[in-house]
N, C-alpha and C positions, 0 to 999 in steps of 0.2 A: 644715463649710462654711467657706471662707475667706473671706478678708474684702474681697481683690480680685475676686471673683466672686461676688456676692450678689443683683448683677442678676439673673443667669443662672440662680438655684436658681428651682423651683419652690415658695411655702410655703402653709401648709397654712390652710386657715380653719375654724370648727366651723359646720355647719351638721345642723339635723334632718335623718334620713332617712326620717322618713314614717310609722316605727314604733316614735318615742316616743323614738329615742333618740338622742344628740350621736354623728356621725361625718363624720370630716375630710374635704373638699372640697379643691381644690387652685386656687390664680391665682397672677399674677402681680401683683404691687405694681406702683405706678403711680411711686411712687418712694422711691428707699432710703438710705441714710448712705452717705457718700463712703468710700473707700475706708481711711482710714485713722482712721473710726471703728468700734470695737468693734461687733459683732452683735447684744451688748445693753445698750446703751451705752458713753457715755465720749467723746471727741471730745470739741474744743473747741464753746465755746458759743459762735457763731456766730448774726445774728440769725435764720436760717433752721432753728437749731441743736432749736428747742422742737417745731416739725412735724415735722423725722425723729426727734426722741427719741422722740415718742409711735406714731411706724410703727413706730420698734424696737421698743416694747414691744411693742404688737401683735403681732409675727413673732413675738417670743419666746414671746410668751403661746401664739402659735396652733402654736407646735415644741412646746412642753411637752406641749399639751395634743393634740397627734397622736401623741405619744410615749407619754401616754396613754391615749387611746379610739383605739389600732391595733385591727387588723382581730380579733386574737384577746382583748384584753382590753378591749373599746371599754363605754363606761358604761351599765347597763339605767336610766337614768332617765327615770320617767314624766311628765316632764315637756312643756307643749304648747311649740309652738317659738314662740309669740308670747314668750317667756320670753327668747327670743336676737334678738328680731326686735322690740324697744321702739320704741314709735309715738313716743314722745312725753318727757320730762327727769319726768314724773308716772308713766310707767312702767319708765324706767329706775331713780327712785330706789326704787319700789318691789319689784320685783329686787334691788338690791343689799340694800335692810332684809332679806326673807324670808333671802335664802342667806347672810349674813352672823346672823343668827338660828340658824341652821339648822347652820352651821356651830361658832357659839358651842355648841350642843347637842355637836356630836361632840367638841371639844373636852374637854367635860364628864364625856365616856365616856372619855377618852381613846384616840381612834379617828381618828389624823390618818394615817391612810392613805384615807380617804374624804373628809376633807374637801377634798381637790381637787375631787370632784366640782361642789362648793357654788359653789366659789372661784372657777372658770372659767365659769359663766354668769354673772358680774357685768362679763368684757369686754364684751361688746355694750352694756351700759348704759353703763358710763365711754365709751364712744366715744359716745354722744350724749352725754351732761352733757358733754364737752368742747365740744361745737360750740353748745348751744342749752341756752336755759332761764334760764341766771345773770340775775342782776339785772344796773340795766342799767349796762353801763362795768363790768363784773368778769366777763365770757368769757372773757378773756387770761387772769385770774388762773385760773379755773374751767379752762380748758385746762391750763392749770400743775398742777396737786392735781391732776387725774388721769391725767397723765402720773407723777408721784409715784406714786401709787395702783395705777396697771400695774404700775410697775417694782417696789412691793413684793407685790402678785398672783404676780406671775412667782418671785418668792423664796419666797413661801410655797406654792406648787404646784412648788418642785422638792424644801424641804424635806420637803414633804407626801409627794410620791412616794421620799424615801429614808429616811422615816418614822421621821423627828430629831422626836421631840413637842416638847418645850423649843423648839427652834432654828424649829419652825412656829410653837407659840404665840405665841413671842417677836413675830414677822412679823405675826402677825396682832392682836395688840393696837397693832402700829404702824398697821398697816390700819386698824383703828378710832378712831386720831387724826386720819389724815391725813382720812382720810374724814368726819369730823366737822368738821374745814379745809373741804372741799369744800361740806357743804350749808351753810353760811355764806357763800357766795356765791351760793344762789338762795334765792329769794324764802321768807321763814317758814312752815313748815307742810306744806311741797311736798312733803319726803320722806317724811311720815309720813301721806297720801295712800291709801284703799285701792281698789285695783285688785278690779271684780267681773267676775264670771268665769258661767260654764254648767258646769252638771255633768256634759252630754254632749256640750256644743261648747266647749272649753278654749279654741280659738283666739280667739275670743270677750273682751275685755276691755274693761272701760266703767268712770268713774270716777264715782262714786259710785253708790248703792246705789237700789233700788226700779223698777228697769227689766227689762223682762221681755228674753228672750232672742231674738236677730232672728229665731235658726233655728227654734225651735221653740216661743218663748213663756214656757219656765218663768221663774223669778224666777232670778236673777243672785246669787252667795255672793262673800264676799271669796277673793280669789284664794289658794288655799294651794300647794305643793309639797310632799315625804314630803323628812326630811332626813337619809331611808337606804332605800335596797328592798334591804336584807340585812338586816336586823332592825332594827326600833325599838322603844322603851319604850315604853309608853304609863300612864303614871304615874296616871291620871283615867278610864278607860273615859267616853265618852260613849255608849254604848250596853248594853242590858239585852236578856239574852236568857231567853227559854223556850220548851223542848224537849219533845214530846213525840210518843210513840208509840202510833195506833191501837188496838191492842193488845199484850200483852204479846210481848217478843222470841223468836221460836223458829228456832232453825237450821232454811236453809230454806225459810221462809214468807215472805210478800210481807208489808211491814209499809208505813203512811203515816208518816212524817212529818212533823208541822206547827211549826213555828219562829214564834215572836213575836218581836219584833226594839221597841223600844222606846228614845226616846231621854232626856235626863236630868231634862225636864220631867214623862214619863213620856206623851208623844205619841207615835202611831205613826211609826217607823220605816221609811217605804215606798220603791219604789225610787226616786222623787225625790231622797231625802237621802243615796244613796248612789253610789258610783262604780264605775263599770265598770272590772274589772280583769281581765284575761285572759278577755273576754269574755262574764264574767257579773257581777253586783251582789253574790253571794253564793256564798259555796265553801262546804260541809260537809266535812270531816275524822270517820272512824270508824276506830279501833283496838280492836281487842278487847284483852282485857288479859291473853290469851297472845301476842300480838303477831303473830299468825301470818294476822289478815285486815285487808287497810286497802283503804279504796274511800272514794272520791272521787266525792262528790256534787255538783250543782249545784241546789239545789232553784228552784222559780218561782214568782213572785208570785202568794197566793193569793187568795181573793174579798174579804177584809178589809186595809184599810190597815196597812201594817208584818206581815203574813204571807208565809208562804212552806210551799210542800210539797214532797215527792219521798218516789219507792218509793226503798224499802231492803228487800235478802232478808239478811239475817244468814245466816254462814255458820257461826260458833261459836254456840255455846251459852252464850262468859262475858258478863261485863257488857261492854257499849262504851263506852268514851271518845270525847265527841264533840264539836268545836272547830267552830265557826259563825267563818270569815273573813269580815269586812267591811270596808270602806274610807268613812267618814263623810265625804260634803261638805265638814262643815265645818273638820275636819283633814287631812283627805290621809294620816293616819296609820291604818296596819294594823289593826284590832282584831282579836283571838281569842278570842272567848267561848266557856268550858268546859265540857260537861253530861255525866252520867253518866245510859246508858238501861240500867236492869238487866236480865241475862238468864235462861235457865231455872235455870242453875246457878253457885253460887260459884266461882270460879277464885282457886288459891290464887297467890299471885306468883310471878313467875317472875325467879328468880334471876338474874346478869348473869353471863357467862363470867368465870372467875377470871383468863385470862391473854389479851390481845390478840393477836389470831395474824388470819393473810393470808386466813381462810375466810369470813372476816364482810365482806371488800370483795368478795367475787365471788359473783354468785348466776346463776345459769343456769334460763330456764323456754324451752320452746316450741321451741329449737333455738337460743337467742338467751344470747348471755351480755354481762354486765354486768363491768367493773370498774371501780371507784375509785384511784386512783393523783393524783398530785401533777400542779402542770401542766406539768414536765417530764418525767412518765413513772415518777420513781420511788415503793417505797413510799411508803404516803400517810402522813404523819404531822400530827393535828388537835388546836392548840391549842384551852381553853376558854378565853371571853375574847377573843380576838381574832377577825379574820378570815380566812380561810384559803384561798388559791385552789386550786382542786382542779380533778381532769379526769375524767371519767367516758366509760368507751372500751367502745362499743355494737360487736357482733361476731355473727357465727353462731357456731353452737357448734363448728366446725372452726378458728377464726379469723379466717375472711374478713372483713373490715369490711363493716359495714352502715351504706351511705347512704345508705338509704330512711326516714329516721324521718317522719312526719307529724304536723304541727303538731294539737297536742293545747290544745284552749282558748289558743289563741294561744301555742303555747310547745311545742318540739321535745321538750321534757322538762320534769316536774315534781318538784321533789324536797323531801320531805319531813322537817323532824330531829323525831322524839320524845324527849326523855328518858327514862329507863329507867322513871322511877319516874309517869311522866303526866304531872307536874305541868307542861312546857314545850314547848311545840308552834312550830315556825316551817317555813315553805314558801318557796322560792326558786325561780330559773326562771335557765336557761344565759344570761350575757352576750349582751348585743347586741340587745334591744327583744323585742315582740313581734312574732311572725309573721304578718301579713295577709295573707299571699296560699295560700289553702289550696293550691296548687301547687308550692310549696318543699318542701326535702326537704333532710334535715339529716343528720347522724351522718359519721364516726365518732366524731367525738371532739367535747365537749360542755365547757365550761366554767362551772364556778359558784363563787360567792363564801360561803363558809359561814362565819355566826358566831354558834358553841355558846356561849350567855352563859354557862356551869359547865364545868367539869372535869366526867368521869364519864361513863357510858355511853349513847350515845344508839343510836336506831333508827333506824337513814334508807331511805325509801320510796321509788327511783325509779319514775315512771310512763314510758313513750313508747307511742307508738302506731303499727305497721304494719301495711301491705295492711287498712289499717281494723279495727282489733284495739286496745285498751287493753290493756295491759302492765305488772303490777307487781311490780319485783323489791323484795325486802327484803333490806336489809345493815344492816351496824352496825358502830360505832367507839367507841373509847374518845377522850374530850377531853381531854389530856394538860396541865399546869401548865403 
């Protein structure tokens, strides 16, 4: 983009699309830096010089960040858009504490290829604290610090995407000075403020606490966001689970089972206190431990508070391993609780392939084949420890691409990593939000974000769904140093 034509670009803004996730919108600016100031700064300071600094920021923040959440790697964050769309200098400071938190977390991991994510929902809120809020006779200054605060956003969301850790972190403890500059120009106590929220209407935000929800009445929690949907720690479980089965497991047989769900007080767990995630409150995960059956259950709320049931027919005969996902109110972060349901017969382990080879990304059932490949096509090769974008390319079994997938619990596809040995379970779902409109139709080519926290051999489960049909292929990889 040149610098005499900047009128004439079109640039991008972030706006929700409705299914959960930031994707760019396009206008035109009302007005821009003359011509022979820089795109993202620079030009003389001029006294009209401090309002287009901070529309440059702007532009640049909203280039970076179409650069990217583009159409094929745009961000699955569940988050509600009242997040991008702050009422008020008490919900913008609020936004920036959470992702600025949230971020400090990835840091932690050393995972500054995600923390853009964080970084770029706190533009919407600096563009209010610039205009409203400040104490009074210090706006001008409050406009000042976060025109600052963009322009270091902007530095730290390009180190972030060229995934320089040092050269982001650095940017981002700057971020947490200037920003600390900032709420010393509004009123004491302001940013440390909590925003409550609905567990099933997020758009929903009221400031302080004990008010029931307009939509439906329930009681209102402090607001949280997840400060990763590709895997998170969860250091504390606040939730307790137990498993069990009707009767014993027999290849075959219809079995119940019933889930207690319990939280740390040791109160029931019910679906109040939990969130809807791909359109149910609760996922069950079952592996037997030849690895050769995996099903996906969603069980339902049963006659007691914090219960849940669903049929299972076991198809082996070994023990199951079985992973209860839930999503807590009060954190927004994943949990996975573990249980083993014994079956007729011991299964001894099953040993992991001695050598990595191209048969374990392709698996073929139904007429339908699966491959894993990288997101430019070639072999796939899967860091442990880090994140890894990958491509999974859905086909008939002659080749033809298939672009009939059917959204499966809100999601074109569901993909599952095991570890070899149980002890680590995570599920992820193709970039770009959830699917709401059962009408869509997806494939061929599918993109996801996978991060194996070990080196070593996992199991990966994809599900899709056609002509109304569940579909699941089994492959597996080695996570490489």
């Amino acid at each position: 983009m040149g610098k005499g034509n900047i009128h004439r670009q079109q640039v991008a803004r972030l706006e929700y699309d409705g299914g959960g996730s930031l994707a760019p919108v396009f206008s035109i600016p009302d007005s821009v830096p003359s011509a022979h100031e820089s795109a993202c700064g620079g030009g003389e300071r001029s006294a009209p010089f401090l309002v287009n600094r901070l529309r440059v920021a702007l532009l640049c923040l909203a280039a970076l960040a179409f650069a990217f959440f583009g159409e094929t790697l745009r961000a699955d964050i569940p988050v509600p858009a009242r997040l991008t769309q702050p009422a008020s200098a008490i919900e913008a400071w609020n936004v920036i504490r959470l992702a600025m938190a949230n971020a400090g977390r990835l840091f932690e991991e050393n995972r500054v290829d995600e923390t853009k994510e964080q970084i770029v929902l706190m533009g919407p809120s600096l563009r209010v604290l610039a205009r409203e809020g400040a104490l009074e006779g210090r706006q001008g200054e409050a406009e000042s610090l976060a025109t600052v605060a963009f322009e270091r956003i902007n530095l730290l969301v390009r180190e972030s995407m060229a995934g320089n850790l040092e050269g982001a972190r650095t940017a981002f403890d700057a971020l947490g000075r200037e920003l600390a500059a900032l709420e010393a120009a509004f009123p004491p106590g302001l940013s440390s403020n909590e925003i409550h929220s609905c567990v099933d209407h997020p758009e929903v935000a009221e400031v302080g606490s004990g008010k029931p929800c307009p939509e439906c009445g329930k009681g209102l929690r402090p607001r949280r966001f997840p400060y990763s949907v590709i895997h998170t720690r969860v250091d504390t479980p606040t939730l307790a689970l137990d498993l069990k089965s009707d009767r014993p497991l027999r290849a075959g047989e219809m079995n119940r089972i019933s889930l207690r769900l319990t939280q740390q007080g040791g109160e029931p767990a019910g679906a109040d206190d939990l969130v809807v995630a791909h359109s149910r409150r609760l996922h069950l995960l079952l592996v037997d431990e030849t690895g050769l059956d995996f099903q996906h259950l969603a069980p339902d709320p049963g006659n007691e508070p914090g219960t849940f049931v669903t049929p299972f027919v076991p198809i082996s005969a070994a023990n199951y391993r079985a992973w209860v996902f839930a999503v807590p109110a009060a954190t927004r972060l994943t949990e996975s609780l573990a249980w083993t349901l014994p079956g007729e017969e011991a299964s001894d382990p099953v040993e992991p392939p001695s050598v990595a080879g191209i048969e374990g990304l392709v698996a073929e059932r139904d007429g339908i084949m699966v491959r894993l490949m990288t997101a430019n096509g070639g072999p796939q090769r899967i860091q442990g420890g880090l994140t890894n974008l990958v491509r999974v390319h859905v086909s008939q079994a002659d080749g033809t691409p298939l672009r009939q997938l059917e959204p499966l619990w809100n999601a074109f596809a569901h993909l599952t990593l095991v570890s070899w040995d149980f002890a680590s379970v995570h599920q992820v779902h193709a970039v770009g939000g959830e699917i709401l409109s059962p009408d869509l139709r997806g494939g061929p080519d599918l993109t996801f974000k996978l991060h194996p926290p070990a080196q070593g051999w996992w199991r990966l489960y994809l599900q899709i769904q056609v002509e109304g049909r569940a579909l699941t292929f089994p492959l597996r990889f080695r996570a490489e140093e």
